[in-house]
MIVEXVEX-882134 format. One record per residue (C-alpha): residue in one letter; x, y, z. Coordinates in steps of 0.001 Angstrom, whole numbers. Layout:
code_xx_yy_zz
A_X_Y_Z $
...
END
This chain:
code_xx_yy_zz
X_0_0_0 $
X_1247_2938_-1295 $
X_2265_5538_1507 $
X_1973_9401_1962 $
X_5256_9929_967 $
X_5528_7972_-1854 $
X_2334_9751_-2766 $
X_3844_13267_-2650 $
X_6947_11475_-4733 $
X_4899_10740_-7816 $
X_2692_14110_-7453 $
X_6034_15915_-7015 $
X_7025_14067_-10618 $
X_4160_14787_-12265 $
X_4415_18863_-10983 $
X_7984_18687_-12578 $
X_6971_17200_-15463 $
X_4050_19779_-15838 $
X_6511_22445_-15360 $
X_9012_21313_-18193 $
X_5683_20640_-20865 $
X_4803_24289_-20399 $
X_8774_25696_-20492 $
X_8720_23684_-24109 $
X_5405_24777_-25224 $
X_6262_28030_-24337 $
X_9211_28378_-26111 $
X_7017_26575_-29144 $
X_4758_29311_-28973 $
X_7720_31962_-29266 $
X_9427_30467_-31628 $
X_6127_29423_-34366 $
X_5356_31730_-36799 $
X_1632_31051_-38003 $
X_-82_33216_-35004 $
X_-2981_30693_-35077 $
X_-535_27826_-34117 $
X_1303_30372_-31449 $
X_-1638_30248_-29543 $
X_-2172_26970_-29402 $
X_1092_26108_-28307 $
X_344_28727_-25772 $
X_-3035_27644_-24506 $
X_-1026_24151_-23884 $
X_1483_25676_-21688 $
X_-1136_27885_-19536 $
X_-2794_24204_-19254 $
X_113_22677_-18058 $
X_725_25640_-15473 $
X_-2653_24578_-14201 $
X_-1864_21370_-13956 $
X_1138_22041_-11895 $
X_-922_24143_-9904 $
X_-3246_21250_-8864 $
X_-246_18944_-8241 $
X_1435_21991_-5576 $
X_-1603_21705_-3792 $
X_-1722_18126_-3717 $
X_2013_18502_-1884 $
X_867_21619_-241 $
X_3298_23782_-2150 $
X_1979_27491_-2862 $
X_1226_27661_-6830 $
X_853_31302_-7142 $
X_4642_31258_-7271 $
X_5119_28542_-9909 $
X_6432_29515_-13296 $
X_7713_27720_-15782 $
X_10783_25410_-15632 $
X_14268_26373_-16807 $
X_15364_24564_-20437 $
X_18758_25681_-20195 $
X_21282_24178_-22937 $
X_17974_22150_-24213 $
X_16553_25710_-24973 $
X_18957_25794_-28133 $
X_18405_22561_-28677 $
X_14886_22969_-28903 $
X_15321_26159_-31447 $
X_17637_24147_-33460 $
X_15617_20956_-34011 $
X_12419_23099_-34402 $
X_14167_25250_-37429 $
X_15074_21915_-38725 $
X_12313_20144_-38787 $
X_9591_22513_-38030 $
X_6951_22296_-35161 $
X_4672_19523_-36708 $
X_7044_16716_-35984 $
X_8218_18265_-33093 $
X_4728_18191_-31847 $
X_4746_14514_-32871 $
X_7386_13722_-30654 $
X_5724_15451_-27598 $
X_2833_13639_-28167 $
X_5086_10354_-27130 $
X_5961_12032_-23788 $
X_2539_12846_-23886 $
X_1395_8932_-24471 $
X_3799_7818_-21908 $
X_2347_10658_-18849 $
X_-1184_9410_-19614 $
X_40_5759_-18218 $
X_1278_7206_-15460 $
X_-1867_8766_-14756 $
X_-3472_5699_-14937 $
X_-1707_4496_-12077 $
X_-3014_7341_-9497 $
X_-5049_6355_-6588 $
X_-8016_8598_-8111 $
X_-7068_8698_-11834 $
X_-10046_10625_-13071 $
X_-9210_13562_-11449 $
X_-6657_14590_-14646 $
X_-8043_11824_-16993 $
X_-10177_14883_-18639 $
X_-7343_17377_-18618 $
X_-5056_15038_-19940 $
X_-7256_14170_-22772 $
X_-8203_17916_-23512 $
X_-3985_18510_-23583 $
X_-3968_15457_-25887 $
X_-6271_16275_-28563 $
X_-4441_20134_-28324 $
X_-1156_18039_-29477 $
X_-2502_15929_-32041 $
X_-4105_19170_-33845 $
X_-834_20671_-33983 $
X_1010_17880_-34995 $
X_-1585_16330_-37750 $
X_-3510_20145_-38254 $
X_-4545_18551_-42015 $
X_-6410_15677_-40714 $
X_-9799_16018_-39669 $
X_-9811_12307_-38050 $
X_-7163_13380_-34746 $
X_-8124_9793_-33107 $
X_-6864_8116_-36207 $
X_-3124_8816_-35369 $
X_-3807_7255_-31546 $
X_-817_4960_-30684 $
X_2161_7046_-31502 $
X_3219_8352_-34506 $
X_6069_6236_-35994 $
X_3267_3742_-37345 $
X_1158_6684_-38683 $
X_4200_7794_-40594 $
X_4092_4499_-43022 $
X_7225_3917_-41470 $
X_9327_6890_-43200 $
X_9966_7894_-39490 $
X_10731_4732_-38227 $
X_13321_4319_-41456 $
X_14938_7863_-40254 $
X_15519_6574_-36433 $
X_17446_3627_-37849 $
X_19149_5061_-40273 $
X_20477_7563_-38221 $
X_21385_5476_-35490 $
X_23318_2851_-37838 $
X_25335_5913_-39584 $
X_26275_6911_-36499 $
X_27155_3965_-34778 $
X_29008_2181_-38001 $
X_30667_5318_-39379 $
X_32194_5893_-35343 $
X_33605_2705_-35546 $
X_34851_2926_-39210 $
X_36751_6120_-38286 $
X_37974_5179_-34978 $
X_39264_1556_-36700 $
X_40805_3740_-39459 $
X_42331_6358_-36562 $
X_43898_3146_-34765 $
X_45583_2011_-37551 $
X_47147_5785_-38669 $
X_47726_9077_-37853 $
X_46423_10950_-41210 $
X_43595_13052_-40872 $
X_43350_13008_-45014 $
X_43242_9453_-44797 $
X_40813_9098_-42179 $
X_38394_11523_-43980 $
X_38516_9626_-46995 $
X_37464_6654_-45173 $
X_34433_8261_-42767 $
X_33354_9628_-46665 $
X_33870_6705_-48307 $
X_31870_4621_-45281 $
X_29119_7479_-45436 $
X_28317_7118_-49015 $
X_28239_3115_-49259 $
X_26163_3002_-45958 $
X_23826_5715_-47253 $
X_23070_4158_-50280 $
X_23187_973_-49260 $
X_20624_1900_-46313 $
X_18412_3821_-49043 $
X_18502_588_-51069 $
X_18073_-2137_-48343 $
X_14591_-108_-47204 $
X_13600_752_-50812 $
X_13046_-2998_-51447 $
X_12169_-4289_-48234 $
X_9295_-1809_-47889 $
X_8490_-2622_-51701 $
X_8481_-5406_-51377 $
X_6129_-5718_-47577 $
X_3737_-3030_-49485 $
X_3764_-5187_-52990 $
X_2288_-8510_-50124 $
X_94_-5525_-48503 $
X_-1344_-4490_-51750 $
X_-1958_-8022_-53072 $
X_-4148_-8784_-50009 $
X_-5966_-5662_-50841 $
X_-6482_-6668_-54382 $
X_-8021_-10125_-53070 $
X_-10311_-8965_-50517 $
X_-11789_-6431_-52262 $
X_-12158_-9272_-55170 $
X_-13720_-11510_-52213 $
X_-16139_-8406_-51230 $
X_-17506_-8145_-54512 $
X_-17909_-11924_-55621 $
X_-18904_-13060_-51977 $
X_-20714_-10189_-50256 $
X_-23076_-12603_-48085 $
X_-19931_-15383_-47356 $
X_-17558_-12091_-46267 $
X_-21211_-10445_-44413 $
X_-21232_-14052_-42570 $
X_-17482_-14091_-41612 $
X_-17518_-10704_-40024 $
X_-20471_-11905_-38222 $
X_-17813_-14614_-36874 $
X_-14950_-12205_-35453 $
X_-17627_-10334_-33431 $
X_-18975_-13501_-31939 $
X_-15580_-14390_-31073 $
X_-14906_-11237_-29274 $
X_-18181_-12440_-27670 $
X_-21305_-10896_-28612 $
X_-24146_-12547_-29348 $
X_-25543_-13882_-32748 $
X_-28351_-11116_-33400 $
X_-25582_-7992_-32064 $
X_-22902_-9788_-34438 $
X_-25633_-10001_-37546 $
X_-26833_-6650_-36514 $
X_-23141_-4781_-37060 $
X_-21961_-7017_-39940 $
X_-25016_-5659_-42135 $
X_-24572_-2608_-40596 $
X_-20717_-2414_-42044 $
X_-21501_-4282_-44796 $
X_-22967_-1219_-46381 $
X_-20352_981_-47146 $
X_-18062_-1293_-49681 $
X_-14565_1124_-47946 $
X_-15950_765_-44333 $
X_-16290_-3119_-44798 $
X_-12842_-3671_-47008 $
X_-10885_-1482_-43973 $
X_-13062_-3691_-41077 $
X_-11827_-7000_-43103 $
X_-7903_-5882_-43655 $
X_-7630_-4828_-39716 $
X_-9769_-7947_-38474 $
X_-8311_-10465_-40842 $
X_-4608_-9296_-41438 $
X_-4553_-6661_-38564 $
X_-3769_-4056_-42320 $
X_-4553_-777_-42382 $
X_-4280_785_-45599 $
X_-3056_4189_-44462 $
X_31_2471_-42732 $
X_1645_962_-46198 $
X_4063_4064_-46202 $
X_6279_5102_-49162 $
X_8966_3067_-50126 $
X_10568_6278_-51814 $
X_10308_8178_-48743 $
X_11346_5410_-46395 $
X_14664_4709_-48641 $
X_15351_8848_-48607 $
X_14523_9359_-45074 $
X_16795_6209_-44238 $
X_19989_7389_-46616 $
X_19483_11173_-45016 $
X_19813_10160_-41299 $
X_22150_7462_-42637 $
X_24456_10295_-43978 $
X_23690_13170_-40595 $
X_24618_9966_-38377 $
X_27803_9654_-40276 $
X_29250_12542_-40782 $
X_29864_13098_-37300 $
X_32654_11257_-36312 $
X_34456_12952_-39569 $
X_33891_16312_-38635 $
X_36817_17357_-36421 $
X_39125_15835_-38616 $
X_38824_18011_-41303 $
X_40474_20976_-39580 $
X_44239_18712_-39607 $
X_46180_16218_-37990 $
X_46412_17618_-34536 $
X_46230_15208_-31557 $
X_43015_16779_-29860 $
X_41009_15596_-33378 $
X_40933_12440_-32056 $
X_39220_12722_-28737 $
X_36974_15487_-29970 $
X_35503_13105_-32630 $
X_35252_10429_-29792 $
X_33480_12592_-27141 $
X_31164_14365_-30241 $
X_30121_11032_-31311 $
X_29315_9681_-27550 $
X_28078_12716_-26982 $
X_25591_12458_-30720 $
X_24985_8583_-29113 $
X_23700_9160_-26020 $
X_21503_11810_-27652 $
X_20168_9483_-30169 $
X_19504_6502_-27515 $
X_17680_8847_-25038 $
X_15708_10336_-28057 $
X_15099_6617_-29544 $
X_14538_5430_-25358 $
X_12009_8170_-24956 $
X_9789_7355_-27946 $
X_9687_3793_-26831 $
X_8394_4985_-23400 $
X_11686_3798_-21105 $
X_14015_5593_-19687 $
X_15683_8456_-21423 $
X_18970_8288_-18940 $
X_19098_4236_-19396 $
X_18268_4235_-23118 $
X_21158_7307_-23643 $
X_23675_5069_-21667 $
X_22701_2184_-23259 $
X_23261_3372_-26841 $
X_26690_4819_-25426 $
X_27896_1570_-23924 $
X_26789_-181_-26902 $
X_28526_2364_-29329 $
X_31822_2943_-27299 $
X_32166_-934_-27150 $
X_32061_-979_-30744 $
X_33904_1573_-31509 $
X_37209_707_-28772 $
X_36940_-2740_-30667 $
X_37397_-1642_-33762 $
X_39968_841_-32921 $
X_41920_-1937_-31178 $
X_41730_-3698_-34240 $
X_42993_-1085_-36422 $
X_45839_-52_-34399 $
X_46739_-4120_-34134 $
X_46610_-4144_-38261 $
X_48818_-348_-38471 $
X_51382_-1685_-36485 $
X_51712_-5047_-38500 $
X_51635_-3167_-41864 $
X_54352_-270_-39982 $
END
């Protein structure tokens, strides 16, 4: 049984956490041009400040002195990913944090008490980060499968740049002490691995969408040659889920109807398909060989400015410092630990990359 101070530990979370949403929506609103999306961004942060409010008084902290927490260095890391990538994806990823603060909730001793809030702060997000769809529930579950995958393709790509381009360089850096050399090599790794990336997604997700297609193909063949048989078998997924015989009938004629509404209910019953979530193999393969190439070409950085000694730990600590970034942004998404996912990706990275170098070195000094 959960006690009073382990009570005021998770309201004293979720008052941080409320303070932090409205620093970064905040800032949002500054920094967004279109006045319309300004205040929205806006009205989010004054709810969050409100939230926070309730949450003091929960701990019996005074909330007419709250204000907004302190970004700090993530304030310019905010404005720099924002004029990047602009606020709509931005607002995407919040709506992960988002996701993952709504579970939380669901743990409370008296839930309901934010359940309404939370959802009114939810459906604010999803209309700034999907403002041309009129369907906001359609994106519920996180946004990587909305995105057809081009997202997901990015996050990979970007990771495996990084992570195989570090350990390219360092390998290459172990084994000599030219920075031309070693720049020719990070390129040389950056190209094949972006192309190759571009290529390996290009067919895969041509050829999983080609298989996605085909099924579409038959059961919209099956709709129109079969309507009662297909009528009869959607009948047979509702009585398996439990209702009865007349309510099954009932919504199977019901859906029947529309020939879109019934070929979408088959796909997600039968295949668990959605038609909207076949993504672009194009944009998947580009996605993949950009990130590929921004993952890449950080390791090679420093040594473009000569041979001096210092090159070599500042393109080891930039690329730690690029993995931990990329695991605690990869981490967060996946609704763990942002600290454990950024060491993670470090350990993982560093590992690979002191191997590699080892090697190198080993092979330099047997060619020397």
């Amino acid at each position: 049984m959960a006690t009073r101070a382990d009570q005021i530990a998770v309201y004293q979370r979720f008052l941080t956490s409320a303070r932090r949403g409205a620093a970064i929506y905040g800032s949002l609103a500054r920094m967004e041009k279109d006045s319309e999306r300004s205040t929205l961004f806006q009205k989010l942060c004054d709810n969050e400040m409100e939230h926070a409010a309730q949450w003091a008084e929960l701990i019996g902290r005074e909330a007419r002195d709250l204000r907004p927490a302190r970004l700090g260095p993530a304030s310019i890391l905010l404005w720099l990913t924002t004029k990047m990538i602009g606020t709509v994806f931005i607002a995407r990823f919040l709506i992960r944090g988002h996701e993952k603060n709504l579970s939380e909730i669901s743990h409370l001793p008296d839930p309901s008490m934010m359940a309404d809030a939370a959802r009114e702060q939810e459906l604010g997000l999803r209309r700034l980060a999907y403002p041309d769809s009129e369907e906001l529930d359609h994106h519920e579950g996180g946004f990587l499968a909305g995105e057809g995958g081009t997202l997901r393709a990015a996050g990979l790509g970007g990771n495996d740049g990084l992570v195989s381009n570090f350990s390219l360089v360092m390998g290459v850096a172990g084994g000599t002490g030219d920075a031309e050399f070693i720049v020719l090599a990070g390129i040389a790794g950056l190209l094949a691995g972006a192309f190759s990336m571009a290529a390996g997604e290009y067919i895969s997700m041509r050829s999983q969408k080609d298989v996605y297609e085909n099924i579409v193909r038959l059961e919209r063949a099956e709709l129109e040659l079969w309507p009662e048989r297909e009528k009869q078998e959607l009948a047979g997924f509702y009585e398996a889920k439990g209702l009865t015989k007349e309510e099954a009938a009932v919504i199977a004629e019901r859906i029947s109807k529309d020939p879109d509404i019934a070929l979408d209910t088959h796909l997600q019953e039968e295949f668990g398909l959605n038609r909207e979530d076949l993504g672009s193999p194009w944009g998947a393969a580009f996605a993949s060989m950009i990130a590929f190439s921004l993952g890449a070409i950080i390791p090679v950085i420093p040594f473009f400015f000569g041979d001096e000694g210092i090159l070599f730990g500042l393109s080891a600590a930039l690329s730690g410092l690029a993995l931990a970034i990329v695991g605690a942004g990869l981490a967060w998404m996946s609704g763990i630990n942002a600290l454990w996912g950024g060491a993670r990706m470090l350990l993982v990275g560093g590992v690979a990359a002191a191997v590699t170098f080892a090697i190198g070195t080993a092979i330099g000094e047997t060619i020397t």
